[in-house]
N, C-alpha and C positions, 0 to 999 in steps of 0.2 A: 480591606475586607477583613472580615474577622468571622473564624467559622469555616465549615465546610463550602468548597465552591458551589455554586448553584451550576447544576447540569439542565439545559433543558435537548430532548433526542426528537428531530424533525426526522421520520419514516419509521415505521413501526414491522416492515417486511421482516423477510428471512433473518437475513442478520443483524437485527438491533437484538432477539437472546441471546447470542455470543456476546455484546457488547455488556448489556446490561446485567449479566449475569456477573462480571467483573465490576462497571459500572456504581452497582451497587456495593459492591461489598470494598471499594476503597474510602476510608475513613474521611482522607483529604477531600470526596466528594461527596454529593450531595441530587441525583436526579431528585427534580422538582416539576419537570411537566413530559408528556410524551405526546408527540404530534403529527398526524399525517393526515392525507386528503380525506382518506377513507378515516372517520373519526372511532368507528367504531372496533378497527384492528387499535387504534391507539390507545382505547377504553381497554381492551384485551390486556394487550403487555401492560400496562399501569398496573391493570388489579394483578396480574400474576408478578409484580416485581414492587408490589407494594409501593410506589409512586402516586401521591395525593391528586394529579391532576391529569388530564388529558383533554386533549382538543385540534383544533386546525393549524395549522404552521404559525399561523398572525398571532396566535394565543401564545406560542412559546417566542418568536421576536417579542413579543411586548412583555414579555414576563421582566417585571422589576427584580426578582429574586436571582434570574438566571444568567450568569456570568458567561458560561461557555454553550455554544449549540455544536453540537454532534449532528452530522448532516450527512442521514444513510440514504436517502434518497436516490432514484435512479443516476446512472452515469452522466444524462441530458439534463439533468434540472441540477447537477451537483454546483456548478460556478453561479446559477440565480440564487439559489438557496444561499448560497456562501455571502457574495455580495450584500446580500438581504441580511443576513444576518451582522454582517459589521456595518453597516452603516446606521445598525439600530443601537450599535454597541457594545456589540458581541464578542468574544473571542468565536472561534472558530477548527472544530476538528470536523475533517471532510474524509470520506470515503475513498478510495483512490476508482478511476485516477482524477488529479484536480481539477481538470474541465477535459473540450475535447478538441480544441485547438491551444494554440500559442496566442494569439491575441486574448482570450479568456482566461486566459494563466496570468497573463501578465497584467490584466486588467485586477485580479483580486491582489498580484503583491500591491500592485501603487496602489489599491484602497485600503490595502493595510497598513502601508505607509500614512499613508492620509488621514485614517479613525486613529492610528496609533493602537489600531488591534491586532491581534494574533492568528496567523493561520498554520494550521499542521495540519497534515495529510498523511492517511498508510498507503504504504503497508507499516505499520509500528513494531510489528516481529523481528525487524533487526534492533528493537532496544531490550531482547528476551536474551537468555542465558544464551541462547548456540550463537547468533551472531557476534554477539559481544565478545563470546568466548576466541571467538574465529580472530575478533578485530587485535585484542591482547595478541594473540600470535604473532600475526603479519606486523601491530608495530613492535615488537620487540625483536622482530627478527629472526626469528625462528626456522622462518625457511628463506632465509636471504632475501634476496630483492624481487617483489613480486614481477611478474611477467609473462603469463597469459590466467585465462580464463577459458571455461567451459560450463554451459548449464545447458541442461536437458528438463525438459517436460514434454512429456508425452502421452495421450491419452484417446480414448475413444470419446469422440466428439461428443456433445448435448444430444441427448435422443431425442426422440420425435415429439414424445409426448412430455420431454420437460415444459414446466411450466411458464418457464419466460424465454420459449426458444426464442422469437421473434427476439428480442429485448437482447439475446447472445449474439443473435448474429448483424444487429444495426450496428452503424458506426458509432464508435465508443466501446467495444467490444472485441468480441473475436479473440482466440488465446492469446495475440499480445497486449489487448488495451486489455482483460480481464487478468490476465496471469502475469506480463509482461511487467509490472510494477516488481512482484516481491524479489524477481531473478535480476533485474535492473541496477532495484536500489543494494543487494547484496553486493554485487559488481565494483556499486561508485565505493561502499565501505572498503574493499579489498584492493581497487584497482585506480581511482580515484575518478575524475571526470571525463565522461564522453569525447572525443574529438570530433569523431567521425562515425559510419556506420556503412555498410555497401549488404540489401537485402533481398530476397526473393521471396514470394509468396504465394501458395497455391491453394483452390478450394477443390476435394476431392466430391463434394455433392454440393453442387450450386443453387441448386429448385429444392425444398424440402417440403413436408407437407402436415402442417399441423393436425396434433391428435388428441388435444385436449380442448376446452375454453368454449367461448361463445363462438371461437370460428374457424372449430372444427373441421377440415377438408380443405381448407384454404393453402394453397401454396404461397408461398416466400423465397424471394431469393437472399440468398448469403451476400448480405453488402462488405464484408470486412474477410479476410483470408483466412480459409483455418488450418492455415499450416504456414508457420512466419523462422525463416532462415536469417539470421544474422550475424557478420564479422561484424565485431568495431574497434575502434584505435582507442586509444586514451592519451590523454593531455602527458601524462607522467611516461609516456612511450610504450605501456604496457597492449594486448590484445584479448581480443575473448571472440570467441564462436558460441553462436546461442541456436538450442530448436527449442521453438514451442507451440505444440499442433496439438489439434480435436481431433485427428486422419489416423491416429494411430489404433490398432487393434488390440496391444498391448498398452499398457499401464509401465511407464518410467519417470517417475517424477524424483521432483526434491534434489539431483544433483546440481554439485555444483564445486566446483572444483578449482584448487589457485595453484599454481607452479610457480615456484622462487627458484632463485640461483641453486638455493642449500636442501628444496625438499618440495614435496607437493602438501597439501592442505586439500581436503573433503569437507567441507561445510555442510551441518545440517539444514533440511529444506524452510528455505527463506519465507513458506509461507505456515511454519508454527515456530512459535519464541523458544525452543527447547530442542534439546537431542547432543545425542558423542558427534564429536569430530574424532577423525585420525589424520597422521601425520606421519610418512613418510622421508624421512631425510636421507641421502644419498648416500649413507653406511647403513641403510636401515634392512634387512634381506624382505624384512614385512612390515607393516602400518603399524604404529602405534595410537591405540585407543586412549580417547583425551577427554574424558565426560565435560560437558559443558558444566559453569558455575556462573551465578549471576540470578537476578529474576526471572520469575518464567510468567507469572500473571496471564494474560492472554489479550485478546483485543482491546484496547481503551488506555490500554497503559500509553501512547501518546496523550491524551487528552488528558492523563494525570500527568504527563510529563510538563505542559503547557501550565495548570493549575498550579504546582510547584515553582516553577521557572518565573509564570510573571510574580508571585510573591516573593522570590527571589531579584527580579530584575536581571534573570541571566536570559540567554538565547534559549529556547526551547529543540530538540534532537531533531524530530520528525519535519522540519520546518517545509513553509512552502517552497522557500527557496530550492531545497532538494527536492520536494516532488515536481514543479514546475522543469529542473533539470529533467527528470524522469522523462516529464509529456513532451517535452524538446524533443529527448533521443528515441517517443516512440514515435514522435508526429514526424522524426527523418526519415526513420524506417520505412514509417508508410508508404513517406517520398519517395524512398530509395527504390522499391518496389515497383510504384505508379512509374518511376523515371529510368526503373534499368541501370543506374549510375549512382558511385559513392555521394552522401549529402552531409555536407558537415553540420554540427551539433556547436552554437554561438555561445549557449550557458556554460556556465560551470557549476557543480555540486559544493556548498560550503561543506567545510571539514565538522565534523559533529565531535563534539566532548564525548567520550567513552561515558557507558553509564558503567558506577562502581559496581566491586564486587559484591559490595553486603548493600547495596542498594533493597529497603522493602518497602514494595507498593502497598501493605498491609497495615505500615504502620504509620499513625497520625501525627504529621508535623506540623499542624496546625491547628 
């Protein structure tokens, strides 16, 4: 290839302007079509993000110009979309999470095996300055030998009249398939690969009753738990305890927290590329404040990660391999829940190359 990548973005929802608004301003790329059912949200974001084309999905698979599809799509159509798009010849960056079982995960690695295409998945925020920052620590040691975890998210549930309540509370959803990615994949950087997992789950309002849309009045019930408790083990013997709930009346998000032999580590919240850590070491009477260094960029930085890497011919960070680890240890959880009993986790997370310090997404390497 020669030139900027060709981008083409299948969904044009909420969040393709987070996307696109980075998107567009990395030199290495290039959006060239935007695409979704609805053609005429896709005609919208193109003209506001200066993008020469827009149309139906089949128009950005068939686009000769466009190397990688970015696939915002609903959580139910993310693995068809994906599929679809490598076997036209696509690379592939997908929303998390990657599909919404384990046979659908495993069915897009071996067809990436197979096209000899690319897939990455976010959350991409652990390739931003706070996690990165976090990773330098823990490997050099900092705070000795990592050995538990803790993350919190806490919040008051999707209100009545959100727009895609329904859509929150189907399967593929609920605060661990929507949240449950960024605090996960934080974890496997810090802690390394899942083993196990033993969960609990509760829905505090099971009937809701929609207040917006064309079906206004209509009740719902909550298919997925909105309040997800989990221990889990790791491969490297370490543990972690996780909440993450819609039931709460208070707001506590973004912790997350590592204890080594030598000290504890606070990591900034796994779901923006940015923020101070502190770091507590066992003479320390108080925390010391550790500003993060690295990229901050925002959403899409995986999908420059991916552009880069195969022009490079290296492994790409974000890869499927680790998000598919991810939908493993949340499709155990679920188990562990539905089954009352610990469920072990069979994958493992490959180990990711640190992204460097003076790493910028701004400047043109090609």
């Amino acid at each position: 290839m020669s030139g900027p990548t060709g981008v083409g973005v299948i969904g044009a929802g909420r969040i393709s302007g987070q996307y696109l608004d980075n998107l567009t301003s990395f030199p290495d790329l290039e959006v060239r079509i935007i695409a979704d059912l609805f053609e005429d949200k896709a005609a919208e974001q193109a003209k506001a993000y200066g993008v020469a084309e827009w149309g139906p999905p089949e128009r950005a698979l068939a686009h000769p110009d466009v190397d990688i599809i970015v696939n915002l799509t609903i959580p139910a159509a993310h693995a068809e979309v994906s599929l679809a798009a490598m076997r036209a010849g696509k690379h592939v960056w997908s929303e998390k999470p990657l599909a919404l079982d384990r046979a659908s995960g495993r069915e897009l690695l071996e067809t990436a095996a197979a096209t000899g295409r690319r897939i990455g998945c976010a959350p991409d925020t652990f390739l931003g300055a706070g996690l990165q920052t976090a990773r330098r620590i823990i490997d050099r040691g900092d705070i000795g030998q990592p050995l538990t975890g803790l993350t919190l998210f806490e919040v008051p549930g999707p209100v009545d009249d959100h727009p895609n309540l329904e859509v929150l509370l189907s399967r593929g959803a609920g605060p661990l398939w929507d949240m449950g990615p960024y605090y996960l994949t934080a974890l496997t950087q810090s802690l390394g690969s899942f083993r196990s997992v033993v969960a609990l789950g509760r829905t505090a309002r099971p009937v809701r009753t929609l207040l917006t849309g064309a079906r206004t009045g209509e009740q719902i019930t909550a298919a997925v738990p909105t309040h997800v408790t989990f221990l889990a083990e790791f491969v490297e013997g370490g543990a972690s305890t996780s909440v993450l709930s819609w039931d709460s009346p208070h707001r506590r998000v973004g912790h997350v927290e590592i204890v080594g032999t030598e000290g504890t580590l606070t990591i900034p919240d796994p779901n923006h590329f940015d923020g101070d850590l502190t770091i507590r070491r066992k003479s320390d009477s108080e925390p010391t404040l550790v500003p993060a260094t690295g990229p901050i960029a925002g959403r899409g930085l995986g999908t420059l990660d991916i552009a880069r890497a195969a022009r490079a011919g290296v492994p790409h960070r974000a890869s499927g391999e680790l998000a598919y680890h991810v939908l493993d240890t949340m499709a155990a959880i679920t188990e562990s829940i539905e089954r009352g009993a610990p469920v072990a986790v069979r994958s493992r997370a490959p180990r990711t190359e640190p992204i460097p310090e003076d790493y910028d997404p701004y400047a043109r390497t090609i």
